[in-house]
N, CA, C and O atoms as a DFTB+ gen file, in Angstrom:
248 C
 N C O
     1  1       5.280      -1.045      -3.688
     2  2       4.753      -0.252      -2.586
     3  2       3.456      -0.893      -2.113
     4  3       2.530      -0.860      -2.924
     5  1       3.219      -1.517      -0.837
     6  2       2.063      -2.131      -0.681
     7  2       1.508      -1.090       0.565
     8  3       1.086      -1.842       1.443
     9  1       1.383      -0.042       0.884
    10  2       0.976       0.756       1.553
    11  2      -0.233       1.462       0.719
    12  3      -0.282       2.123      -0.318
    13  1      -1.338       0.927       1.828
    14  2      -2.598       2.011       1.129
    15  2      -2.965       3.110       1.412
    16  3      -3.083       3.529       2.564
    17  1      -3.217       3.786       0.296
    18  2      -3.701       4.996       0.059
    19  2      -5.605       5.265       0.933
    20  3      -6.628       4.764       0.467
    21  1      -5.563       5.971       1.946
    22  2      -7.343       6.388       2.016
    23  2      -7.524       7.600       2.284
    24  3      -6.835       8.597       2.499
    25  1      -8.894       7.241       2.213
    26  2      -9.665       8.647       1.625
    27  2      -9.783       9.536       3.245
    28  3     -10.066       8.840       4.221
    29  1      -9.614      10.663       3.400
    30  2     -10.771      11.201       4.422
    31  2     -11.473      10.615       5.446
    32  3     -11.420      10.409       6.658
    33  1     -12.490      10.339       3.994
    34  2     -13.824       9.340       4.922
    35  2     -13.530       8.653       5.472
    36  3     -13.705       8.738       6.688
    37  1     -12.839       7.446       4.844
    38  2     -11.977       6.529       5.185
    39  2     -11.832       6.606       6.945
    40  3     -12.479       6.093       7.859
    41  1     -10.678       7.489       6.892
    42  2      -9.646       7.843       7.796
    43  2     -10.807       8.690       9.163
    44  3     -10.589       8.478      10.356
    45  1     -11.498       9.234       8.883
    46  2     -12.505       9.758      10.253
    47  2     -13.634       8.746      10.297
    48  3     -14.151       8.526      11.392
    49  1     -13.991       8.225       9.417
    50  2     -15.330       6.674      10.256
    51  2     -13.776       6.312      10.495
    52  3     -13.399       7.483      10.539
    53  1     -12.751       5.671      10.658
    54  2     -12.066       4.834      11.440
    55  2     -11.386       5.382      12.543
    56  3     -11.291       4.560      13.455
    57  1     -10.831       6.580      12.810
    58  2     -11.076       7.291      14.152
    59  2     -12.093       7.768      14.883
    60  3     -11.892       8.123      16.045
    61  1     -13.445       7.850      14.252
    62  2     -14.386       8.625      14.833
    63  2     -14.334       9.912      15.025
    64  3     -14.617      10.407      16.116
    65  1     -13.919      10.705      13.856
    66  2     -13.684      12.008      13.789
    67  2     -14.904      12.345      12.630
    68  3     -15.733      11.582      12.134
    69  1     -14.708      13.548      12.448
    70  2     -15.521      14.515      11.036
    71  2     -14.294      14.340      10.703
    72  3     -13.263      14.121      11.339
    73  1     -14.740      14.563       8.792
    74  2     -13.923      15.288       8.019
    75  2     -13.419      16.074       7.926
    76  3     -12.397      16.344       7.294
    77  1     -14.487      16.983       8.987
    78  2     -14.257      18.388       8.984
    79  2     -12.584      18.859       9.891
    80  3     -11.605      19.593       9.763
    81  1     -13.247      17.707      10.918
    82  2     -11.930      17.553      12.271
    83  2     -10.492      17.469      11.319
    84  3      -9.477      18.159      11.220
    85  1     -11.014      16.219      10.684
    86  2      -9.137      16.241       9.730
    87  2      -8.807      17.032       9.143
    88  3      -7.681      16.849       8.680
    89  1      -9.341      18.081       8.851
    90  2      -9.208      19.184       7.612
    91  2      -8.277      20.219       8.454
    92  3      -7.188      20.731       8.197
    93  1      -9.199      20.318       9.622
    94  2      -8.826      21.051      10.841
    95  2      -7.032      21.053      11.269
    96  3      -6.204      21.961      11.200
    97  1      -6.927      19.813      11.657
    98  2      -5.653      18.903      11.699
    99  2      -4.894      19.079      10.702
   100  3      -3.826      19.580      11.053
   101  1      -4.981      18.865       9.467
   102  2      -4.062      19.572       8.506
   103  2      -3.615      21.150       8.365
   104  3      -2.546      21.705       8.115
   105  1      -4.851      21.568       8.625
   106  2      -4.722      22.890       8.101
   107  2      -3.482      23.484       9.827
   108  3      -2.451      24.148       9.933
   109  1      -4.316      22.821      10.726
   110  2      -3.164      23.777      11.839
   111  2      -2.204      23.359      12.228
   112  3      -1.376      24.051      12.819
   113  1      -2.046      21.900      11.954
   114  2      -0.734      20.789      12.465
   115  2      -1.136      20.955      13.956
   116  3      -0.252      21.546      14.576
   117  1      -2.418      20.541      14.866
   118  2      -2.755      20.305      15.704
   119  2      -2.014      18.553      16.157
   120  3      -1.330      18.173      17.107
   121  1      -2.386      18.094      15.355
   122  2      -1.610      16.541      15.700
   123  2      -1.221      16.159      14.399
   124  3      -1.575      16.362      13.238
   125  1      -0.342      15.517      15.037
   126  2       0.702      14.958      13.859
   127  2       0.462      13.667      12.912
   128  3       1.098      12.637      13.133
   129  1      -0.543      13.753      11.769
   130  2      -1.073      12.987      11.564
   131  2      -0.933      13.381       9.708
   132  3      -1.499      14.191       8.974
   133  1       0.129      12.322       9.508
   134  2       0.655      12.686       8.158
   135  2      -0.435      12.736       7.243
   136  3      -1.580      12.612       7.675
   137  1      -0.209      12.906       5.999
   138  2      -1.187      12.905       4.597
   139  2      -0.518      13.367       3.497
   140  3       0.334      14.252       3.411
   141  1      -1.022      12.639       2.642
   142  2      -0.168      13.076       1.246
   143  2      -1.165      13.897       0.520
   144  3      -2.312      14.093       0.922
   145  1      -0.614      14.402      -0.664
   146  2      -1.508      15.417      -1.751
   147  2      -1.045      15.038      -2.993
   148  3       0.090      14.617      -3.216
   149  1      -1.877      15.180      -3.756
   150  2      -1.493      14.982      -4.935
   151  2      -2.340      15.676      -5.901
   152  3      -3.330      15.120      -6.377
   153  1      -2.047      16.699      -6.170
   154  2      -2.632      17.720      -6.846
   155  2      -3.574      18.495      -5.889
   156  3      -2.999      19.115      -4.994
   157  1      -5.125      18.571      -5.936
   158  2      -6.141      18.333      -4.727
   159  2      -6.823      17.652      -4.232
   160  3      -7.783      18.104      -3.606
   161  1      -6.617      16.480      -4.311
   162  2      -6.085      15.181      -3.707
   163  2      -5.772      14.950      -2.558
   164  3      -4.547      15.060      -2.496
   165  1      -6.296      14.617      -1.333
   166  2      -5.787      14.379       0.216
   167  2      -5.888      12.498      -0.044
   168  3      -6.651      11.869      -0.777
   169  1      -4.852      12.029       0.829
   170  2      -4.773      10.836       0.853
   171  2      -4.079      10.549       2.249
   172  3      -3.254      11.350       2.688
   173  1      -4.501       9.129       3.108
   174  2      -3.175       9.178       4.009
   175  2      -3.107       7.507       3.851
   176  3      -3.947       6.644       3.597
   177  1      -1.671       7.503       4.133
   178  2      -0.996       6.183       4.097
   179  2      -1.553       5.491       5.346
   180  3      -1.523       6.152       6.384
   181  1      -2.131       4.066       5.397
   182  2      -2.343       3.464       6.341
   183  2      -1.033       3.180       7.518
   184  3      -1.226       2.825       8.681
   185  1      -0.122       3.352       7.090
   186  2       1.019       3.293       7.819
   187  2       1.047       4.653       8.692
   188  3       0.968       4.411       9.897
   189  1       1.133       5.918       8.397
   190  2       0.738       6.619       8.937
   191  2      -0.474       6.634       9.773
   192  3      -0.253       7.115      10.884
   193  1      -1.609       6.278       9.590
   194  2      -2.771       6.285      10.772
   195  2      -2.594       5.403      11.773
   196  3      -2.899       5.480      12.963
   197  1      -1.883       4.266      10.937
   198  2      -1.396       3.097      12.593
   199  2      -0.647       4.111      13.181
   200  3      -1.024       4.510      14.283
   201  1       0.326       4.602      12.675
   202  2       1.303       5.051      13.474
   203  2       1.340       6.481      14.186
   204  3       2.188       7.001      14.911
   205  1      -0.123       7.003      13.623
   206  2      -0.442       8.009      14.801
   207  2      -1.497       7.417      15.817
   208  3      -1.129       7.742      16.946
   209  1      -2.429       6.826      15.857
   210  2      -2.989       5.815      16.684
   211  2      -1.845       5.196      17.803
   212  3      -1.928       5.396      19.015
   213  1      -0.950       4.541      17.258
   214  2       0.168       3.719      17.799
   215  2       0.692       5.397      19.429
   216  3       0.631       5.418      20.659
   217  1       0.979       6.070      18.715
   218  2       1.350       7.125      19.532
   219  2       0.656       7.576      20.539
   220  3       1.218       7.983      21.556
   221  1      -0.677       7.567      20.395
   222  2      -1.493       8.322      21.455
   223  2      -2.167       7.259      22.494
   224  3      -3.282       7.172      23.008
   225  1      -0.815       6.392      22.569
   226  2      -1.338       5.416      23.845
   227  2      -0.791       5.569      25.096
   228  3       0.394       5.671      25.413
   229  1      -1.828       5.574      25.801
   230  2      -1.484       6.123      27.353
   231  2      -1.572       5.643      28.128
   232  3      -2.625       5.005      28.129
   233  1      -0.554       5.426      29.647
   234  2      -0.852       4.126      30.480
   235  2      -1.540       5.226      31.849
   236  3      -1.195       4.921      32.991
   237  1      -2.284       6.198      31.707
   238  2      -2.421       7.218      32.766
   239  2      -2.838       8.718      31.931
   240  3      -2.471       8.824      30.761
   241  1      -3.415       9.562      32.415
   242  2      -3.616      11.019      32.344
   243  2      -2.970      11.660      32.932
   244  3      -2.816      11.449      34.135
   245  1      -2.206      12.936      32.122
   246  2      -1.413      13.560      32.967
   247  2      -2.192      15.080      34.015
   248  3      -1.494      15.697      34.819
């Protein structure tokens, strides 16, 4: 399995979010932005953050 595991922190300094924001996001399924658990444990697969990044590209505003 060569898919990495990050933290939170990680994951909002590299969107430019709070922690708080991702917590947010989990807790309401506001955007679809996977994460694993493991016990109490939040983690998300870098494959997942490309691939919600990858999604929210827009050639226009609707």
């Amino acid at each position: 399995m060569d898919d990495l595991l990050l933290s939170p922190t990680e994951v909002a300094e590299f969107l430019g979010v709070t922690i708080g924001t991702l917590s947010v996001w989990r807790c309401t399924g506001r955007y679809p932005l996977r994460f694993v658990k493991v016990g109490r444990c939040v983690k998300y697969r870098q494959s997942d953050v490309e691939s919600f990044i990858n999604g929210r590209v827009y050639d226009h505003t609707l």
